[in-house]
PDB file with SEQRES, HELIX, SHEET and CRYST1 records, atoms N, CA, C and O in Angstrom:
SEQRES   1 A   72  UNK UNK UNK UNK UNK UNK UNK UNK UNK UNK UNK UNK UNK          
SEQRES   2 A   72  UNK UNK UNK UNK UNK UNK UNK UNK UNK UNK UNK UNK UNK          
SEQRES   3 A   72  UNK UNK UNK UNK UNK UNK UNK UNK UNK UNK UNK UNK UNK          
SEQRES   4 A   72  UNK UNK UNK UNK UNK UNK UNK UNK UNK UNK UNK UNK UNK          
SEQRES   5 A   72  UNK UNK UNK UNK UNK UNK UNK UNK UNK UNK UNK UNK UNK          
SEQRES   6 A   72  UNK UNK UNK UNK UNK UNK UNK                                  
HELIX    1 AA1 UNK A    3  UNK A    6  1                                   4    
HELIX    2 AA2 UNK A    8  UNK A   11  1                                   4    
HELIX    3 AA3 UNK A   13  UNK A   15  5                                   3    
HELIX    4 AA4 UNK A   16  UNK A   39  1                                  24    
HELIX    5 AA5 UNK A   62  UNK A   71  1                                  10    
CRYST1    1.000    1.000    1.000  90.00  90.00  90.00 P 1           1          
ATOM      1  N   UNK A   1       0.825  -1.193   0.000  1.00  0.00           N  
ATOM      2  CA  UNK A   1       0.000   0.000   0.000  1.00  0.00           C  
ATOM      3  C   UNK A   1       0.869   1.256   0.000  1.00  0.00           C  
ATOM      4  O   UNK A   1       0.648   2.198  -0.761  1.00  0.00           O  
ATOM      5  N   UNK A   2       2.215   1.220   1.197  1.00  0.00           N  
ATOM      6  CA  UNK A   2       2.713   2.695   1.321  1.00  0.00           C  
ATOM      7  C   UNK A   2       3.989   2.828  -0.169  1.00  0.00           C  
ATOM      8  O   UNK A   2       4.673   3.820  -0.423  1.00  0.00           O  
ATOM      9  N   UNK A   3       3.975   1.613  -0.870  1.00  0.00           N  
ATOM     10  CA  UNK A   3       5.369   1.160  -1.718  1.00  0.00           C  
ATOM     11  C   UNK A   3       4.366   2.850  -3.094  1.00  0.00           C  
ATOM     12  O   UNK A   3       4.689   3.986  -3.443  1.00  0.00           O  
ATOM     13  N   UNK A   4       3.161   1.904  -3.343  1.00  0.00           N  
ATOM     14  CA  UNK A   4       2.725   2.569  -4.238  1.00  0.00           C  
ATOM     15  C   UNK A   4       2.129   3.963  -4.244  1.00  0.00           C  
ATOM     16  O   UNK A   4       1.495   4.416  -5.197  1.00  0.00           O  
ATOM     17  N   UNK A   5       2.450   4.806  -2.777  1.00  0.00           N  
ATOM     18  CA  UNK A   5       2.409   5.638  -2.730  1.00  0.00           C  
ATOM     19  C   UNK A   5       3.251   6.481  -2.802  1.00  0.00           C  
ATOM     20  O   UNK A   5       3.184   7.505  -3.481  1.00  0.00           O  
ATOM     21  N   UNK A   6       4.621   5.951  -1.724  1.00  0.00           N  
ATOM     22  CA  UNK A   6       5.674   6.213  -2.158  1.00  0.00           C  
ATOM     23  C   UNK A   6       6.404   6.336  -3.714  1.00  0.00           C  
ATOM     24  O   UNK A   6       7.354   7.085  -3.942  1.00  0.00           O  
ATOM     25  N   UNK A   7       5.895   5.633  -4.513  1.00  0.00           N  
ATOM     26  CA  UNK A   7       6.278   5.720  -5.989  1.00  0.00           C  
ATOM     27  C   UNK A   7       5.490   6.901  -6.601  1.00  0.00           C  
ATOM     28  O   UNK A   7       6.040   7.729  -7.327  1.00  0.00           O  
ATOM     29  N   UNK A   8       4.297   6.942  -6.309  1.00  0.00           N  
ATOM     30  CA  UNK A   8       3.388   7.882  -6.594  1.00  0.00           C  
ATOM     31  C   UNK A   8       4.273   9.616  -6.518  1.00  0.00           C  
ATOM     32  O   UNK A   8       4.433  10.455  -7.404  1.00  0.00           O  
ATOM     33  N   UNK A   9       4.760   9.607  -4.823  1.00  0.00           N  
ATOM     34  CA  UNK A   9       5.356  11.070  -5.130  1.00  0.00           C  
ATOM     35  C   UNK A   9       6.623  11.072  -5.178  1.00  0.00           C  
ATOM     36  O   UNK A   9       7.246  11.971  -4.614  1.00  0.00           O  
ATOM     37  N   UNK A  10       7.372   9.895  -5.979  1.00  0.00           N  
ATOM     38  CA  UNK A  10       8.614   9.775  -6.620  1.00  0.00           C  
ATOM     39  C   UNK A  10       8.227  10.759  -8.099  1.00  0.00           C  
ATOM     40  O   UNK A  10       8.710  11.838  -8.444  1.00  0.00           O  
ATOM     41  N   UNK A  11       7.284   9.993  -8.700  1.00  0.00           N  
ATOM     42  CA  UNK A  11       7.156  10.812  -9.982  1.00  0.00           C  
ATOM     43  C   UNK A  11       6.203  12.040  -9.893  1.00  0.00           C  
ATOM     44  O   UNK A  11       5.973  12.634 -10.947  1.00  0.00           O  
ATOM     45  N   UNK A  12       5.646  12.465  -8.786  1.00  0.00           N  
ATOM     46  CA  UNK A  12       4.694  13.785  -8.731  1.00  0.00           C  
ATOM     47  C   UNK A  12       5.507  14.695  -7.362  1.00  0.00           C  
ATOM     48  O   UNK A  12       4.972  14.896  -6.271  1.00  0.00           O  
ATOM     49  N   UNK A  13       6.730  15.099  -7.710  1.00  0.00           N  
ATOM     50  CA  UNK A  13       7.057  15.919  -6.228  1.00  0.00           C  
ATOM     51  C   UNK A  13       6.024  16.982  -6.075  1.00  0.00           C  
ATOM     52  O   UNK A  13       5.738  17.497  -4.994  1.00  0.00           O  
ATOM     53  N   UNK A  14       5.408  17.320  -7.373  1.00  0.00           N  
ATOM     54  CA  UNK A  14       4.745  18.677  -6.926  1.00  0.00           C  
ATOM     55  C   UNK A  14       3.682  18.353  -5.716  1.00  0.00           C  
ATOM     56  O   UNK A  14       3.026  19.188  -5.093  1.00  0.00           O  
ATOM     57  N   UNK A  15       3.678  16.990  -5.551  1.00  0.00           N  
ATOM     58  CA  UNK A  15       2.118  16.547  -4.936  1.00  0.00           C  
ATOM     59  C   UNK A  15       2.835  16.977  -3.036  1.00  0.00           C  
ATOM     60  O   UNK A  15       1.968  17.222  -2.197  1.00  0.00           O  
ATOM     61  N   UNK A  16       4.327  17.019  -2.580  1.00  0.00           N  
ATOM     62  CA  UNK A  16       4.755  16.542  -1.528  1.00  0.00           C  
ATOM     63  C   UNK A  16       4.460  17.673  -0.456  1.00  0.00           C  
ATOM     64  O   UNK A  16       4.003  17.394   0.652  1.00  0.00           O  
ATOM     65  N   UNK A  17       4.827  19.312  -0.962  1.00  0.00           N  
ATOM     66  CA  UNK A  17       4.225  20.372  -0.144  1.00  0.00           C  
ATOM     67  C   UNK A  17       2.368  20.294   0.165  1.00  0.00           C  
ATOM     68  O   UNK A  17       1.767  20.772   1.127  1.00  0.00           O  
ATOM     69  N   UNK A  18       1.830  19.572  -0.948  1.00  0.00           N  
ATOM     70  CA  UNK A  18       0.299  19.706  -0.829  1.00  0.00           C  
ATOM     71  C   UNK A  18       0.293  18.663   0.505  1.00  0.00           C  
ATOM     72  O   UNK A  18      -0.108  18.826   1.657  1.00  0.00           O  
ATOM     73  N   UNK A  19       0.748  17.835   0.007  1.00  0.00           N  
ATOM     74  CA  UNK A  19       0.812  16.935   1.342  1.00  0.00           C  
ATOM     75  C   UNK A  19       0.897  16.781   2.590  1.00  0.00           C  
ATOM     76  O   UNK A  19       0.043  16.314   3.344  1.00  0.00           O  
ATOM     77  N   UNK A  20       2.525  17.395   2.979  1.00  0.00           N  
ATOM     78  CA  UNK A  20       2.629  18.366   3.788  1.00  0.00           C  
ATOM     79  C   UNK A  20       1.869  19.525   4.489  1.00  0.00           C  
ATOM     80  O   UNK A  20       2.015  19.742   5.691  1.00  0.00           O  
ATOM     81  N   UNK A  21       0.980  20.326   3.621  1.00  0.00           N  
ATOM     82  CA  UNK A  21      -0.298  21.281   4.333  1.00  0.00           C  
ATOM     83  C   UNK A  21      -1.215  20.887   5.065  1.00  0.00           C  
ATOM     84  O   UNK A  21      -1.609  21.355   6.133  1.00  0.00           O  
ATOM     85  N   UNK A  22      -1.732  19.595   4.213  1.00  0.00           N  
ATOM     86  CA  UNK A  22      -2.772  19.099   4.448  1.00  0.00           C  
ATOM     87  C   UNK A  22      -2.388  18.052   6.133  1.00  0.00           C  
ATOM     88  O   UNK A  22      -3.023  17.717   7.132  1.00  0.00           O  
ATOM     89  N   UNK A  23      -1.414  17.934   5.760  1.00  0.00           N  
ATOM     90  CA  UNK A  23      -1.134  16.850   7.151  1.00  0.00           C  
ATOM     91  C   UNK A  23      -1.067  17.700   8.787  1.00  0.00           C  
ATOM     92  O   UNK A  23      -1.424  17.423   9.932  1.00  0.00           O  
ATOM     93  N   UNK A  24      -0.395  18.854   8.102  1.00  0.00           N  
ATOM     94  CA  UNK A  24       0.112  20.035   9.513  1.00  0.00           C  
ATOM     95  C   UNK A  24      -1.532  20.382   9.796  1.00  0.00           C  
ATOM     96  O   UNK A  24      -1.770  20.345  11.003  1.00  0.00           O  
ATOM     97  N   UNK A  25      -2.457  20.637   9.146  1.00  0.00           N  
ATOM     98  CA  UNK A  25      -3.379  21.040   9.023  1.00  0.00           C  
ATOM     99  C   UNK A  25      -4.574  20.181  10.119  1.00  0.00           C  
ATOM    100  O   UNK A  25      -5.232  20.564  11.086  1.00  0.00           O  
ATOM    101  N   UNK A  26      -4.470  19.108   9.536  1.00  0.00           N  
ATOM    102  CA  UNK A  26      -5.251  17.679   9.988  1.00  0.00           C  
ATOM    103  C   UNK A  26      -4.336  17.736  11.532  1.00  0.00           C  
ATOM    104  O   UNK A  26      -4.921  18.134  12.540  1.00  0.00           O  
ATOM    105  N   UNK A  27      -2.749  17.267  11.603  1.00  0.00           N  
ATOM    106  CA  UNK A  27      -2.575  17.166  12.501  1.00  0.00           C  
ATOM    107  C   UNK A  27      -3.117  18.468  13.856  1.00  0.00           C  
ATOM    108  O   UNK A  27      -3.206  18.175  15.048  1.00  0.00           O  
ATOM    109  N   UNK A  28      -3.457  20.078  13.190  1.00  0.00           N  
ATOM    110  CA  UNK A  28      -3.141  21.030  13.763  1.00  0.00           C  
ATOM    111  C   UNK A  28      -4.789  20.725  14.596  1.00  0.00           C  
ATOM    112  O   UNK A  28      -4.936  20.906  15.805  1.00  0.00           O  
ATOM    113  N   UNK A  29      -5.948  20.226  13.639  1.00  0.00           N  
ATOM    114  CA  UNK A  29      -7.049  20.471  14.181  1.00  0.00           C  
ATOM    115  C   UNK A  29      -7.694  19.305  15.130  1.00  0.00           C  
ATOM    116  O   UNK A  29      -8.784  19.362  15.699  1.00  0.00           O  
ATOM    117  N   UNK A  30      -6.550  18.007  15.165  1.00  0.00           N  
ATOM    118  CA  UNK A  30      -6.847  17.285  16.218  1.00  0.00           C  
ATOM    119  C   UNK A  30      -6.365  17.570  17.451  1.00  0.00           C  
ATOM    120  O   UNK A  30      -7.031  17.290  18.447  1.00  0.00           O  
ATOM    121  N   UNK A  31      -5.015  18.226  17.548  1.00  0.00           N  
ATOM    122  CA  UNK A  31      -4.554  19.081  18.497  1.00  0.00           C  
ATOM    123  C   UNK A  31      -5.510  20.099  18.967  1.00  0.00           C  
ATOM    124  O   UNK A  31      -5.870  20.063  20.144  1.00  0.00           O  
ATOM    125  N   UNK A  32      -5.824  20.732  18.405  1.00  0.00           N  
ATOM    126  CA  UNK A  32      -6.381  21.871  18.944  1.00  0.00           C  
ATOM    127  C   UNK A  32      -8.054  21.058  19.973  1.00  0.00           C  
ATOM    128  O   UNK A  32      -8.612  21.199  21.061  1.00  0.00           O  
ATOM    129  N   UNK A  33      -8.215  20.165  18.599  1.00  0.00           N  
ATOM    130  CA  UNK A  33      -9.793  19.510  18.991  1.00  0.00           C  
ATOM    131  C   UNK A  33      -9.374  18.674  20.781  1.00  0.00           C  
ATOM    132  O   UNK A  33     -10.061  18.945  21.766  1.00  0.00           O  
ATOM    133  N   UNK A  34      -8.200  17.723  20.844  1.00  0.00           N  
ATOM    134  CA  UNK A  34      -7.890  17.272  21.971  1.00  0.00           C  
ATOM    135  C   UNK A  34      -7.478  18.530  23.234  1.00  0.00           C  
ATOM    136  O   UNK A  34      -7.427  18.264  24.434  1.00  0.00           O  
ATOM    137  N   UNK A  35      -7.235  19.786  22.699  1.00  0.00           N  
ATOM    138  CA  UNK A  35      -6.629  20.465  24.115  1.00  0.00           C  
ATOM    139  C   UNK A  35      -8.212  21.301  24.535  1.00  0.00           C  
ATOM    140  O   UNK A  35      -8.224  21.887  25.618  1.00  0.00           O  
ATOM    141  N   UNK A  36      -9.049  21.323  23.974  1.00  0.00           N  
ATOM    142  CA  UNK A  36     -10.121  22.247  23.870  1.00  0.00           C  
ATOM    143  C   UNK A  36     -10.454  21.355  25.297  1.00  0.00           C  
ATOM    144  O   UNK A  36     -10.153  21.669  26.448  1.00  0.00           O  
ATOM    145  N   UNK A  37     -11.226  20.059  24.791  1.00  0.00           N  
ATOM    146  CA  UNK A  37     -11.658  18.870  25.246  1.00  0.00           C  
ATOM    147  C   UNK A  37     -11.176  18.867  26.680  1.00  0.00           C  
ATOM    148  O   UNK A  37     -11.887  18.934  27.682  1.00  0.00           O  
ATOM    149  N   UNK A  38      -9.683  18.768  26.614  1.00  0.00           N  
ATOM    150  CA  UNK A  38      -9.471  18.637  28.176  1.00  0.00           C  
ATOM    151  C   UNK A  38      -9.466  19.412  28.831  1.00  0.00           C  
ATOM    152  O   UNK A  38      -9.330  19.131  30.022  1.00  0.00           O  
ATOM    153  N   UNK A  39      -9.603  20.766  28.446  1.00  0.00           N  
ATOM    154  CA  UNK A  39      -9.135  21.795  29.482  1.00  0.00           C  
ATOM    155  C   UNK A  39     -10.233  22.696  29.530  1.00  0.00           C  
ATOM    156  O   UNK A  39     -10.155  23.555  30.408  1.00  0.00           O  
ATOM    157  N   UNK A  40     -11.319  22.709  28.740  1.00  0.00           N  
ATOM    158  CA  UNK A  40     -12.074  23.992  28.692  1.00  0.00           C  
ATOM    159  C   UNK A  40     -13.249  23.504  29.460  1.00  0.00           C  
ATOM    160  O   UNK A  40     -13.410  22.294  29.300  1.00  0.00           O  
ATOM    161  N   UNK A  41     -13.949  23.954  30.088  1.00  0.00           N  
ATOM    162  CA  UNK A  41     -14.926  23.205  31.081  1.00  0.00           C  
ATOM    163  C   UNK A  41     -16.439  23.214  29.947  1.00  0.00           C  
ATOM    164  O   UNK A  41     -17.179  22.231  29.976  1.00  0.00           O  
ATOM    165  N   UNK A  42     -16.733  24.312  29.080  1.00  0.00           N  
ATOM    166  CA  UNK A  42     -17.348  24.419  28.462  1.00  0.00           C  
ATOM    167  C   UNK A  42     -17.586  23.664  26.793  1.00  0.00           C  
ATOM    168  O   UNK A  42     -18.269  24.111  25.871  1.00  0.00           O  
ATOM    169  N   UNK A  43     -16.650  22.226  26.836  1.00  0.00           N  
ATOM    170  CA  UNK A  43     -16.444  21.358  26.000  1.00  0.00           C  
ATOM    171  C   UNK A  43     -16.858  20.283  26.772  1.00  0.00           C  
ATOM    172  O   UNK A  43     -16.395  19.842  27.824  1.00  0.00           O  
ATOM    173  N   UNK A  44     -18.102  19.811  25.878  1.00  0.00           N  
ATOM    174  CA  UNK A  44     -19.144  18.329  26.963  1.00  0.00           C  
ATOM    175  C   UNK A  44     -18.839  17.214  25.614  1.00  0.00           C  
ATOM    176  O   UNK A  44     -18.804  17.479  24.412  1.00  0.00           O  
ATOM    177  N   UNK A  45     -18.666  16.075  26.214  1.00  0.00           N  
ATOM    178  CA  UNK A  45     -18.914  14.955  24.917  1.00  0.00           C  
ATOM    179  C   UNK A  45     -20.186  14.655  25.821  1.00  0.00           C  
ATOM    180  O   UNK A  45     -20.313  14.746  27.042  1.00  0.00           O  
ATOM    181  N   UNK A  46     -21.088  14.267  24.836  1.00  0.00           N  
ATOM    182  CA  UNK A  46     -22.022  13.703  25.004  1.00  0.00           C  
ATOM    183  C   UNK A  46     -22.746  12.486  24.131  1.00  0.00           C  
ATOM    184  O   UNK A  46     -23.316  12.629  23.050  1.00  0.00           O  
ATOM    185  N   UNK A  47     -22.550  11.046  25.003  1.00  0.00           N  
ATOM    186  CA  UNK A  47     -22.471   9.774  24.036  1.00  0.00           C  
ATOM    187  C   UNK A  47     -23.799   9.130  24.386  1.00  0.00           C  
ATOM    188  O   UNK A  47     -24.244   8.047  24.007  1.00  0.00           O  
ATOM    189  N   UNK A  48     -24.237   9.871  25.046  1.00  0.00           N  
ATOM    190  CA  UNK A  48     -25.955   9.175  25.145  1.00  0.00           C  
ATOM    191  C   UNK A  48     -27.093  10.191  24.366  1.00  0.00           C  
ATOM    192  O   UNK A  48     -28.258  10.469  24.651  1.00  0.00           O  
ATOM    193  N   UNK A  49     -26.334  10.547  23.416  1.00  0.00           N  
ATOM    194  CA  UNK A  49     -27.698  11.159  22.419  1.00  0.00           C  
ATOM    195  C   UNK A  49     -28.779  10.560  22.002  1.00  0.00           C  
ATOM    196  O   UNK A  49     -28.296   9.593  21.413  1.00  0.00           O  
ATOM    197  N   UNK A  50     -30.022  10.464  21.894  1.00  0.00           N  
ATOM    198  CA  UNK A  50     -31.005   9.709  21.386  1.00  0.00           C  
ATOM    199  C   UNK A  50     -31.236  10.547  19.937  1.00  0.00           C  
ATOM    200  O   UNK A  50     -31.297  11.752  19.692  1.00  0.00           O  
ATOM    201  N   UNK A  51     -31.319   9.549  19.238  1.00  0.00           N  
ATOM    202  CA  UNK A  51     -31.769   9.672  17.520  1.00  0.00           C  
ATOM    203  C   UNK A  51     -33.086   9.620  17.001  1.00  0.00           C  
ATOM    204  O   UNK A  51     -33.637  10.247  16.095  1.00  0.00           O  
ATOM    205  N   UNK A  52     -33.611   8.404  18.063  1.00  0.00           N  
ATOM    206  CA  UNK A  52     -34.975   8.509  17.346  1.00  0.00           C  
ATOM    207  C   UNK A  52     -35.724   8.108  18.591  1.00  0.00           C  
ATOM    208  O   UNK A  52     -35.262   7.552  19.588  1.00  0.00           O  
ATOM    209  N   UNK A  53     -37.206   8.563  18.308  1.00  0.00           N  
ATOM    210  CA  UNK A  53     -37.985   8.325  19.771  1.00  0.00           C  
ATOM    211  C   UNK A  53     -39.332   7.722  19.100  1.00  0.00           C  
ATOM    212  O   UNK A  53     -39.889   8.330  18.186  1.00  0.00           O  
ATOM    213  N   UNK A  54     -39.845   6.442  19.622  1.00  0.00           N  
ATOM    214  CA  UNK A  54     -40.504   5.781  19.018  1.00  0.00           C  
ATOM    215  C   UNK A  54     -42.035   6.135  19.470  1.00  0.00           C  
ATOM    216  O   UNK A  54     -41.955   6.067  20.697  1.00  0.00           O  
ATOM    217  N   UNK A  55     -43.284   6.450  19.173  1.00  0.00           N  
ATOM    218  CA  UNK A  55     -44.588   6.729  19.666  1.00  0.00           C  
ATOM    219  C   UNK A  55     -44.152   7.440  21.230  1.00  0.00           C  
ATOM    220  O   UNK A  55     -44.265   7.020  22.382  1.00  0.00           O  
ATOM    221  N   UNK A  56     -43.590   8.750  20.627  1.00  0.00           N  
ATOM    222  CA  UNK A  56     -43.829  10.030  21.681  1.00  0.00           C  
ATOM    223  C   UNK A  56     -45.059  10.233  21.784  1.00  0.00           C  
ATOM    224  O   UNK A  56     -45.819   9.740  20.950  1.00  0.00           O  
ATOM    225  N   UNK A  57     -45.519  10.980  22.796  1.00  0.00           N  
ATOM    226  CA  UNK A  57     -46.641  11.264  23.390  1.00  0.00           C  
ATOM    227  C   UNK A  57     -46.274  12.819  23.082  1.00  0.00           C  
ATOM    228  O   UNK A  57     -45.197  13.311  23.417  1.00  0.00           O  
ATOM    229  N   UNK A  58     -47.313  13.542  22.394  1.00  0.00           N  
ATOM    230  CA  UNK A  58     -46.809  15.000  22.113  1.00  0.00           C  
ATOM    231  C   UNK A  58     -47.792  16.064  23.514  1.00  0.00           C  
ATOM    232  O   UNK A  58     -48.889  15.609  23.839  1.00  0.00           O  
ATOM    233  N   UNK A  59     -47.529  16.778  23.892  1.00  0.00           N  
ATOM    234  CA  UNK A  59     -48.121  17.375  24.865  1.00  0.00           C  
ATOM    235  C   UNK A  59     -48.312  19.210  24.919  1.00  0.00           C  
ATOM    236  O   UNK A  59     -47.510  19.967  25.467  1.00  0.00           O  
ATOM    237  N   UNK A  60     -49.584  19.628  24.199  1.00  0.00           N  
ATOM    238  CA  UNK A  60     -49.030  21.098  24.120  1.00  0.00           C  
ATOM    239  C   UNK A  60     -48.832  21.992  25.453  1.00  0.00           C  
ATOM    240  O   UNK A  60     -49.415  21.817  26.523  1.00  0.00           O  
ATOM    241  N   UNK A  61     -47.960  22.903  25.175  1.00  0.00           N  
ATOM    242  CA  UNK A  61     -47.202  23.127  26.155  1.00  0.00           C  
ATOM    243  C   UNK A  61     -48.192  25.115  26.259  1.00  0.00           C  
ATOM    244  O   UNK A  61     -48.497  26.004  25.465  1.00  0.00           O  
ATOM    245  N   UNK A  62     -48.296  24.866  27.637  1.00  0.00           N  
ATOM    246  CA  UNK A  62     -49.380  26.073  27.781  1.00  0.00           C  
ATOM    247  C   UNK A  62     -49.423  27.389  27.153  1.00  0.00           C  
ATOM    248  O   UNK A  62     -50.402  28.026  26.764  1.00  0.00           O  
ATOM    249  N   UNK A  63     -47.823  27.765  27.116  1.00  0.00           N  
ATOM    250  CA  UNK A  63     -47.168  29.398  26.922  1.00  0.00           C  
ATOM    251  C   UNK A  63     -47.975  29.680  25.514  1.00  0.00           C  
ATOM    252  O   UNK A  63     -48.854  30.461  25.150  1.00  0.00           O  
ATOM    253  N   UNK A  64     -47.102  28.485  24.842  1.00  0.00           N  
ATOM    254  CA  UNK A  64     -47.214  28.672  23.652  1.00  0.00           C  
ATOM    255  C   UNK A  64     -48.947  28.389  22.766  1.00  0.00           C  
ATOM    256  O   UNK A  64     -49.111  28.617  21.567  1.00  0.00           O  
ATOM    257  N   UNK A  65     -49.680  28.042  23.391  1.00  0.00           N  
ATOM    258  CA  UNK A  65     -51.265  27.715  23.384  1.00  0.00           C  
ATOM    259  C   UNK A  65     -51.450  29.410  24.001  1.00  0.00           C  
ATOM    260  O   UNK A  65     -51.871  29.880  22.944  1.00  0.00           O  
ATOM    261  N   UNK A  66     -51.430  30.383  24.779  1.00  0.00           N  
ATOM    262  CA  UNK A  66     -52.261  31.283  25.553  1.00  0.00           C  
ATOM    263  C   UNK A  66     -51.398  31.920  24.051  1.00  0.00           C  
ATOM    264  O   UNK A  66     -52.168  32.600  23.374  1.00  0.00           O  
ATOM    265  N   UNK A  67     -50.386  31.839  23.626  1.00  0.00           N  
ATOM    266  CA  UNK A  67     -50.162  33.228  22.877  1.00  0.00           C  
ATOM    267  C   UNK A  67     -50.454  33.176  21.327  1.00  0.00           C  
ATOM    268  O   UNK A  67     -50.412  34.083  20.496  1.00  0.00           O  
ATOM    269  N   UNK A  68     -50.789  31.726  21.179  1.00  0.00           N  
ATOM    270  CA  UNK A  68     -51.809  31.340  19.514  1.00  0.00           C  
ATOM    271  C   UNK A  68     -52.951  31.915  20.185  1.00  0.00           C  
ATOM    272  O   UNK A  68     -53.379  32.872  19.540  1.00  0.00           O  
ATOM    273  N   UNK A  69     -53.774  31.626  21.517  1.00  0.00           N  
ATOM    274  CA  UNK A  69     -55.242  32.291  21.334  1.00  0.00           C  
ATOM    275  C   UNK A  69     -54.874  34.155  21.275  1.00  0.00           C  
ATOM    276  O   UNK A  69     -55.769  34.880  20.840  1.00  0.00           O  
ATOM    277  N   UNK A  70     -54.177  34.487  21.515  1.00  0.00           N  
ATOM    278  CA  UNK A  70     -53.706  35.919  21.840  1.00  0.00           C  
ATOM    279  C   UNK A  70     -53.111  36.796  20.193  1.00  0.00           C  
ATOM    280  O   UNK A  70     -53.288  37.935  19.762  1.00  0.00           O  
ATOM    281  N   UNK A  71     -52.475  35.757  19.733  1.00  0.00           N  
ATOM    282  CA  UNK A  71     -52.425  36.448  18.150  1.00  0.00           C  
ATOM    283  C   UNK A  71     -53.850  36.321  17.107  1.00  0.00           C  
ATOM    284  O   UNK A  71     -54.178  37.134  16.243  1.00  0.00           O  
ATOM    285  N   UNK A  72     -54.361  35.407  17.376  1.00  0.00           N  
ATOM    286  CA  UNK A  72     -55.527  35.176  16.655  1.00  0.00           C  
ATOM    287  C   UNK A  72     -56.527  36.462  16.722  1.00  0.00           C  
ATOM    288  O   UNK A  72     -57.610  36.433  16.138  1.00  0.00           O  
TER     289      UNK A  72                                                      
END                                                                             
């Protein structure tokens, strides 16, 4: 896999600075993404997201009922 890549920017040097950007780049925004994470109190992972909710019960909610009879 790395032989034929390596051959790849044997014959394309122009490809090796693009390469290079892109890597400082990638590497720069997992860095940044890992120091945020640990240190900023205002960075939450949150791994119990729910996606889908099966026969919710919908419930109208009062505020918003008094101020439909109130624009009407």
């Amino acid at each position: 896999m790395y032989g034929g890549f390596l051959q790849m920017l044997k014959k394309r040097k122009e490809l090796i600075p693009l390469i290079g950007f892109v890597g400082c780049a990638a590497l720069g925004a997992a860095t940044a993404s890992i120091y945020f994470l640990l240190t900023k109190p205002d960075v939450i992972l949150n791994n119990t997201q729910k996606l889908i909710t099966i026969n919710q019960q919908w419930k109208p909610v009062e505020e918003l009922e008094l101020v439909k009879k109130l624009t009407k």
